[in-house]
MIVO-730364 format. One line per field, with one value per residue (C-alpha): residue number from 1; chain; x, y, z. Coordinates in steps of 0.1 Angstrom, whole numbers, always signed. Layout:
<pts>
num [NUM_...]
chaine [A_...]
x [X_...]
y [Y_...]
z [Z_...]
</pts>
This chain:
<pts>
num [1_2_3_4_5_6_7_8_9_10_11_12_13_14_15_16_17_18_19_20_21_22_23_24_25_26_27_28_29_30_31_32_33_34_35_36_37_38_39_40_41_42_43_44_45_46_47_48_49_50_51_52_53_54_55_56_57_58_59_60_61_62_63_64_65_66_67_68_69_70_71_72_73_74_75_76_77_78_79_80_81_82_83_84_85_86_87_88_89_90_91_92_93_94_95_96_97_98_99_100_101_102_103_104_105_106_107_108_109_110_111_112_113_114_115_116_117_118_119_120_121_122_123_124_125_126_127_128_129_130_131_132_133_134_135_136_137_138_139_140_141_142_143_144_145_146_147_148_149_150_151_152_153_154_155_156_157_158_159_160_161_162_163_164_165_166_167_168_169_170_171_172_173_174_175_176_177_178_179_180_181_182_183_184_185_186_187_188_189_190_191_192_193_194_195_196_197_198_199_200_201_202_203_204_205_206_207_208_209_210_211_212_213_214_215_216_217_218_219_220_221_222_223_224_225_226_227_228_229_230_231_232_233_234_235_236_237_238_239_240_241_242_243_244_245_246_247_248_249_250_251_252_253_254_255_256_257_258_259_260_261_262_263_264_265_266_267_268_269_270_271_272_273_274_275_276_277_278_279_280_281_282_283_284_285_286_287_288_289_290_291_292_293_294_295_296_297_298_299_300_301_302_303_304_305_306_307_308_309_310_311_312_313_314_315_316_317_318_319_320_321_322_323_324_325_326_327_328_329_330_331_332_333_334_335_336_337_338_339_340_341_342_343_344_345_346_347_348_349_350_351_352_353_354_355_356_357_358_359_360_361_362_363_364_365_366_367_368_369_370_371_372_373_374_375_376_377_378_379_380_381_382_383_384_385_386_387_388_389_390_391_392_393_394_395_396_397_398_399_400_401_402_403_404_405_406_407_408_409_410_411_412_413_414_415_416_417_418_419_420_421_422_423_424_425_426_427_428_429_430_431_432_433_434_435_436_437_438_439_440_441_442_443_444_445_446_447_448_449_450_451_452_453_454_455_456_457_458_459_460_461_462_463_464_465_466_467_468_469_470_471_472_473_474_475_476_477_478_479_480_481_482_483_484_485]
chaine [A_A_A_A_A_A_A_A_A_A_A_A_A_A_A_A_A_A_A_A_A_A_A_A_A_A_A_A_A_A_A_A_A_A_A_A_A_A_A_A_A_A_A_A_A_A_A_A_A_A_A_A_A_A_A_A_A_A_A_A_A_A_A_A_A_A_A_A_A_A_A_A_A_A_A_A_A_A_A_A_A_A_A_A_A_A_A_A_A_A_A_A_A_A_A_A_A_A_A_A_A_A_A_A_A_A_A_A_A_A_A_A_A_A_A_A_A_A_A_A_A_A_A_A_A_A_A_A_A_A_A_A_A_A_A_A_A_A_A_A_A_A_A_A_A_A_A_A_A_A_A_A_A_A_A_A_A_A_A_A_A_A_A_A_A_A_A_A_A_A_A_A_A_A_A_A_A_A_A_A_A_A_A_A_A_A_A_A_A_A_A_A_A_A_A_A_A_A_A_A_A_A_A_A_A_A_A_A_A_A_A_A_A_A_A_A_A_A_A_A_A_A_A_A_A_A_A_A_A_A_A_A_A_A_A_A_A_A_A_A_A_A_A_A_A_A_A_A_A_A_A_A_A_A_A_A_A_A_A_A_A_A_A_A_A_A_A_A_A_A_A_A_A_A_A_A_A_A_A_A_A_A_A_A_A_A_A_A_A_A_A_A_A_A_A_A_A_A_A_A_A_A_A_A_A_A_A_A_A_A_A_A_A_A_A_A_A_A_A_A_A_A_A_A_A_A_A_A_A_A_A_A_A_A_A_A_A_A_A_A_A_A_A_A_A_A_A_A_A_A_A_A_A_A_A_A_A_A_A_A_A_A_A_A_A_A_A_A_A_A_A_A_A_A_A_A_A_A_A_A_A_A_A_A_A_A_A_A_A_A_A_A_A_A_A_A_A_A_A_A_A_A_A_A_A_A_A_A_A_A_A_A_A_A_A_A_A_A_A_A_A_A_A_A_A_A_A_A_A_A_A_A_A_A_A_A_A_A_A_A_A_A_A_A_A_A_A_A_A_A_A_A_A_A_A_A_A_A_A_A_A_A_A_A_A_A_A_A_A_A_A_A_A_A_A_A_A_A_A_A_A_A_A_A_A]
x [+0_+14_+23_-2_+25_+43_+9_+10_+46_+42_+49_+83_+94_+79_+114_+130_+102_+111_+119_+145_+135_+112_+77_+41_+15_-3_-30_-61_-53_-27_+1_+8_+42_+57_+72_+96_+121_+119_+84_+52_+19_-16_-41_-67_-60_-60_-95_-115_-101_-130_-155_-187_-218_-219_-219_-193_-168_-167_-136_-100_-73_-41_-11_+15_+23_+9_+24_+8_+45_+50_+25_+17_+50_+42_+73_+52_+24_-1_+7_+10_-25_-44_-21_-31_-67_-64_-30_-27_+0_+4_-3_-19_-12_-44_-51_-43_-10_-12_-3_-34_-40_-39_-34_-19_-38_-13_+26_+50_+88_+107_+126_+160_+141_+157_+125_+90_+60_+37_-1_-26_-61_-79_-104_-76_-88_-75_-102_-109_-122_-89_-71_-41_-11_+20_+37_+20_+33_+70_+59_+49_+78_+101_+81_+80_+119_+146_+152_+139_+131_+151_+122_+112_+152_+151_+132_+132_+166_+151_+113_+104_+67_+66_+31_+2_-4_+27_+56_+88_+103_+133_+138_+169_+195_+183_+154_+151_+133_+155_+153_+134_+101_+75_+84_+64_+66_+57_+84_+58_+31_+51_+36_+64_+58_+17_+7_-4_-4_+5_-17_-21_-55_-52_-25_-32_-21_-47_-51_-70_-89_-126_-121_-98_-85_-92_-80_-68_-80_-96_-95_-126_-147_-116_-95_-67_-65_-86_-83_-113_-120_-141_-157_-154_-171_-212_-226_-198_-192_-169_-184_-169_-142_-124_-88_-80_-41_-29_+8_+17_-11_-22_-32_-62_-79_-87_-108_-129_-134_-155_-129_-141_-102_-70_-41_-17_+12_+13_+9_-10_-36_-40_-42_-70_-91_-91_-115_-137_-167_-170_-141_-120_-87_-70_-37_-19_+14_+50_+68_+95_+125_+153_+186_+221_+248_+284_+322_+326_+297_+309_+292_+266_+265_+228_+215_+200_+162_+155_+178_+162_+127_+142_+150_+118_+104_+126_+139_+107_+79_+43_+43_+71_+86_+123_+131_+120_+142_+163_+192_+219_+192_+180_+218_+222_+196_+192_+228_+250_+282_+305_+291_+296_+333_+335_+321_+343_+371_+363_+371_+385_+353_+362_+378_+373_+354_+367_+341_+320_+287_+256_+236_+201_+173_+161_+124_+121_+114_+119_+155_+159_+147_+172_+196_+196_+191_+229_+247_+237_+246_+284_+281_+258_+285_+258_+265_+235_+243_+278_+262_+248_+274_+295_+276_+270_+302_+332_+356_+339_+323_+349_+343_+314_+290_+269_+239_+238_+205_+207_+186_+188_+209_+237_+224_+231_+266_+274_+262_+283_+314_+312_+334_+305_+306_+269_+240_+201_+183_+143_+141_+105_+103_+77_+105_+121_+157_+153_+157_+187_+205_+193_+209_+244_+245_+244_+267_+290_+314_+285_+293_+257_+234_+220_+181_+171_+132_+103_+72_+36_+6_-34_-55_-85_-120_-153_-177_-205_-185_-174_-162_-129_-106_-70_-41_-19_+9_-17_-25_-64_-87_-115_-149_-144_-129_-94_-102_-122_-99]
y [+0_+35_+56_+86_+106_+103_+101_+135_+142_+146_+179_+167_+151_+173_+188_+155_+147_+166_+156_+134_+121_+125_+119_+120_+142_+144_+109_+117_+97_+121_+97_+92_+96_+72_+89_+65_+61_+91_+92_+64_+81_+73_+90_+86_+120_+143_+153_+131_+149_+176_+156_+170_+191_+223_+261_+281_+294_+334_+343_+329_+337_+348_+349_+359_+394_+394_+415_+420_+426_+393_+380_+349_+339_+333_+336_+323_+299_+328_+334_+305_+296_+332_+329_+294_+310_+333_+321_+283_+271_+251_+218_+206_+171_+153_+133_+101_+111_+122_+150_+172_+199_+237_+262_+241_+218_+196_+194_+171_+172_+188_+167_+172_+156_+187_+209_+207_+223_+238_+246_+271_+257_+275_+290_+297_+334_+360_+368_+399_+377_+386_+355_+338_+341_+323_+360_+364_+335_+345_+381_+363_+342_+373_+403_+421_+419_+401_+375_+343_+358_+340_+315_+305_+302_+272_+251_+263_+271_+289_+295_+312_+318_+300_+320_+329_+297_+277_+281_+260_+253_+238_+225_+224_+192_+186_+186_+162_+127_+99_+80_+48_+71_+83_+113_+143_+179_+178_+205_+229_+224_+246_+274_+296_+290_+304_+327_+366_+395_+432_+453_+494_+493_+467_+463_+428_+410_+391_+352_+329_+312_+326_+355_+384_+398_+434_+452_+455_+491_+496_+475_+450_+456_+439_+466_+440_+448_+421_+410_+400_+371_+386_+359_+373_+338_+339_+311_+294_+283_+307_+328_+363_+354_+377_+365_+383_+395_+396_+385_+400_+387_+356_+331_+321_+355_+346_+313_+337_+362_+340_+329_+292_+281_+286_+271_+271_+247_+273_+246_+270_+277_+245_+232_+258_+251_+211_+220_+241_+217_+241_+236_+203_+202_+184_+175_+184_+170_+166_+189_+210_+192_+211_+203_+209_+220_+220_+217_+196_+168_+138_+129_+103_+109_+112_+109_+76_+76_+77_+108_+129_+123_+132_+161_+171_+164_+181_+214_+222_+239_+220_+193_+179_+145_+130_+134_+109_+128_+102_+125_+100_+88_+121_+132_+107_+109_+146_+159_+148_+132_+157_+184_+161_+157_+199_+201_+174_+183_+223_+220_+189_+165_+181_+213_+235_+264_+296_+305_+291_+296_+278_+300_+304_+321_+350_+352_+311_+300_+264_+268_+290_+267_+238_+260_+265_+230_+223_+254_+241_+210_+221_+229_+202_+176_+145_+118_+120_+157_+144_+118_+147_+170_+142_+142_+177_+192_+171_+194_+220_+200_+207_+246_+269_+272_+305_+310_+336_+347_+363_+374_+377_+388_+380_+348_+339_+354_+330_+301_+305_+314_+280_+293_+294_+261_+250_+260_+249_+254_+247_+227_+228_+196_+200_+216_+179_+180_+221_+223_+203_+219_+254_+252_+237_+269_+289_+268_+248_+236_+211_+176_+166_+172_+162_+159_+168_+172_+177_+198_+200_+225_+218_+230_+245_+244_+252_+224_+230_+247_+232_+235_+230_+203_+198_+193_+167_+191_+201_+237_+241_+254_+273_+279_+250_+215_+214_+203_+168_+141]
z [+0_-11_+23_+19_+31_-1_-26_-34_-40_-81_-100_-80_-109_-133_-134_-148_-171_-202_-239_-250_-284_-312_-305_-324_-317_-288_-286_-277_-248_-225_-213_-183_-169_-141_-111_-98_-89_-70_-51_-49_-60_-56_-74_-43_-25_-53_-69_-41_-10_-14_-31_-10_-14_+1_-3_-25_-6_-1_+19_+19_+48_+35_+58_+39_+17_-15_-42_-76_-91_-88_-104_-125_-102_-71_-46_-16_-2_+1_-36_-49_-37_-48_-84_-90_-97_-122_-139_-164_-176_-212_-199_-164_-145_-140_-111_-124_-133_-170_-191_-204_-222_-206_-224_-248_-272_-284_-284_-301_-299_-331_-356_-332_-303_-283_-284_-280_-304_-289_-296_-284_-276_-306_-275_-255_-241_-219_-189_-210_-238_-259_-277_-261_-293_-290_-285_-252_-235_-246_-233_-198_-195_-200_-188_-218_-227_-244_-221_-199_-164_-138_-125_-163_-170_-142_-164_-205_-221_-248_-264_-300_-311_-346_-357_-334_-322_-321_-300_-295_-265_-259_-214_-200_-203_-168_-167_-194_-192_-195_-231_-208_-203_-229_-234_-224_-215_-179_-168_-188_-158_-138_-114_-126_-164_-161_-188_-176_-200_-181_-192_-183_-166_-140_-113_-117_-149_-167_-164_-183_-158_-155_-131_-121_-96_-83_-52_-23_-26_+7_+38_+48_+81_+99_+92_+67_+28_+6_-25_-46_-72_-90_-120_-158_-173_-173_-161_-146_-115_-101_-75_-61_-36_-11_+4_+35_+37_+75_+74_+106_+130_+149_+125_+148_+144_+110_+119_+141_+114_+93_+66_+51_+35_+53_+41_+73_+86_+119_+148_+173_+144_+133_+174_+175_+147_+159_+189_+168_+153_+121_+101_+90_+90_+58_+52_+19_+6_+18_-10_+12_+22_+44_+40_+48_+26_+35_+21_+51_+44_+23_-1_+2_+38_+56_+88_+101_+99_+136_+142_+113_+132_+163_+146_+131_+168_+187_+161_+143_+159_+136_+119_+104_+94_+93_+52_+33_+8_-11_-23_-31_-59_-68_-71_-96_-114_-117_-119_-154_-143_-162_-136_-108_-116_-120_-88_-66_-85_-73_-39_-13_-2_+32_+30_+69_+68_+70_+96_+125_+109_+99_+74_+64_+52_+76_+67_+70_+107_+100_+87_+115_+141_+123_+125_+161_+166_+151_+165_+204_+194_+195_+232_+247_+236_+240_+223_+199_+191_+181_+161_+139_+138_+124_+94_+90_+102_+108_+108_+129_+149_+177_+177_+188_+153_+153_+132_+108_+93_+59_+29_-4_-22_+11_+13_-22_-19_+9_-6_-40_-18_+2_+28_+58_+81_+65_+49_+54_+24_+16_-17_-34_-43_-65_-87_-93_-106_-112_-75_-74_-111_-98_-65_-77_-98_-66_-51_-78_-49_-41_-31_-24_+8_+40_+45_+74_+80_+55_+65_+45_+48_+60_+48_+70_+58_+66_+69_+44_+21_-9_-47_-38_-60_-52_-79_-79_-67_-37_-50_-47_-70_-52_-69_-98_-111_-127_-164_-171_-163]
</pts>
């Protein structure tokens, strides 16, 4: 039986799941793409885990910033759920796994085998009724300019509209499928690679799902900025929706100001909304893996299984589970050997540190809380703490680590320099070998990692509310059905 831990771990190896060789067009049929070795799937959790009758819901809780600059992109949870309805990408994963048409109609990989042709659904429409052209998804994936923005560069080396409806794109080498697997363009189901056209009326870019998105102009009668859904499509299903920002206060206030959907992993919130008999509290899946990152580290080395739970237990405040992370195999099967041997051959397997400190990102309070974890370590000189530390720190392990919060762009500085005693990074696994290929560009010295702990979302919800379909990546569609499966 498949852990339903792991059942939801798919647009994981979306990343990997690319083009190697010439294809036909599109069957009628999508194929369906296998993800092992990296993850088990079942197809149980995804479309069925809000299968019930109910009213539509009216108001969303957002706890994190929202800024329209950043949109179809979203650089956050609270983004990344408001974003995933207004904004489609070319293709969508269905819930049993396969690749279907978004944006796209069809697709079939060039003569070359290196690129993939792309079609436009001949309806394909912009909220404001205007027709989707192979220009305006180059335009989206570059802002307007000359070149790839930074997130669509992660998975697409290059992409050229061929006439108003075609486009070619041609992934990365690594995020490529391997020549055993159908191929198919999976990597093009990524949150980063959703179409928006900018336009000078709107501070919000336009989607192409059936709404838009208007505000926050005012404030609502609880004194926080809301956003509005607002539907553009008569007669769908899409009803007006407001999402509530409040970043900087208690989660649990919003539960009592009438919001039916929060999507939260804050452990006092989620404590609190368990004793209250209107809401339900869902899981969603395990897609961010902390690990650790060091000069030090050899490679293949990892934690027993016991010790990264007792890690999660004791380092991470809410839930979180020891890795189930397999990096050796994702190393391997995500990184080309030639960059392997750059790296290794870059800098001694364990090379000392220059300094005493463990790095992270500032505005992330798990990688802080790790962090912590591993610089007491050095002075409580059990013999489980020594146990850790030599795996993470061998060298260093016998001096007095620090933790050094940083943001961008310090934190991306250190982590190309190499010179700090470690590093705990977030991966989004849902980013498959992108993650991996984009963080040995910020940090070429790299050996290999650590997991340490993974931690998932709930998702709060109202009882008797309902429309409501999660993805197989565990975004949520509010209001509607992803597309027939």
């Amino acid at each position: 039986m498949v852990s339903p831990t792991r059942s939801f771990v798919v647009l994981g190896l979306i990343g990997c799941f690319s083009a190697c060789h010439v294809a036909e067009q599109a069957p009628a049929a999508p194929q369906r793409f296998d993800p092992a070795p990296f993850f088990s799937a079942d197809a149980a959790g995804c479309s069925q885990v809000f299968d019930r009758s109910g009213e539509p819901i009216a108001l969303v809780g957002l706890t994190e910033n929202v800024d329209p600059a950043h949109a179809p992109i979203p650089g956050n949870d609270s983004e990344r759920l408001l974003f995933r309805q207004v904004y489609e990408t070319l293709v969508q994963i269905g819930c049993d796994f396969t690749i279907r048409p978004g944006l796209a109609s069809t697709w079939q990989l060039d003569a070359t085998g290196a690129s993939w042709n792309i079609t436009l659904r001949p309806d394909a429409r912009f909220s404001d009724g205007t027709a989707v052209t192979a220009r305006d998804v180059i335009a989206s994936w570059t802002r307007g300019g000359s070149m790839l923005v930074p997130e669509v560069l992660r998975f697409v080396r290059s992409a050229t509209a061929q006439d108003e409806v075609t486009l070619s794109v041609t992934p990365r080498d690594d995020v490529r499928q391997d020549a055993a697997s159908p191929p198919v363009p999976g990597f093009l189901a990524q949150p980063a690679l959703a179409v928006a056209r900018i336009t000078p009326e709107s501070r919000w870019p336009i989607g192409t799902r059936d709404g838009r998105l208007d505000g926050p102009e005012g404030t609502s009668t609880s004194g926080r900025p809301t956003i509005t859904l607002v539907p553009t499509a008569a007669g769908g299903t899409l009803n007006t929706v407001g999402f509530l920002v409040s970043p900087r206060r208690d989660v649990r206030d919003l539960l009592d100001q009438g919001v039916d959907l929060l999507v939260t992993r804050d452990p006092a919130a989620l404590a609190y909304a368990g004793t209250l008999a209107q809401f339900d509290v869902m899981p969603l899946p395990w897609l961010r893996s902390y690990i650790f990152v060091s000069r030090e580290s050899a490679p293949g080395a990892a934690l027993a299984p016991d010790v990264r739970q007792k890690v999660a237990d004791d380092a991470v405040a809410g839930e979180a589970q020891g890795s189930s992370f397999d990096w050796p195999q994702a190393w391997g099967r995500c990184v080309a050997s030639a960059a392997t041997d750059a790296a290794r051959n870059q800098s001694p397997r364990f090379a000392p540190a220059s300094s005493g400190r463990i790095v992270f990102d500032a505005a992330d309070p798990v990688a802080r809380s790790l962090a912590e974890r591993i610089t007491v370590l050095t002075s409580a000189r059990s013999a489980a703490g020594n146990l850790i530390l030599d795996v993470l720190v061998p060298q260093s392990r016998s001096r007095r680590l620090q933790m050094e919060p940083l943001r961008e762009p310090n934190l991306a500085a250190a982590l190309n320099r190499g010179d700090e005693a470690g590093y705990v990074i977030a991966l989004d696994r849902s980013a498959g070998c992108a993650a991996i290929a984009s963080l040995l560009e910020q940090a070429p010295w790299m050996n290999g990692a650590v997991p340490l702990v993974d931690t998932r979302l709930r998702a709060v919800v109202r009882r008797g509310r309902a429309q409501l379909a999660m993805e197989p990546d565990g975004s949520l569609l509010i209001g509607r059905s992803p597309r027939p499966q």
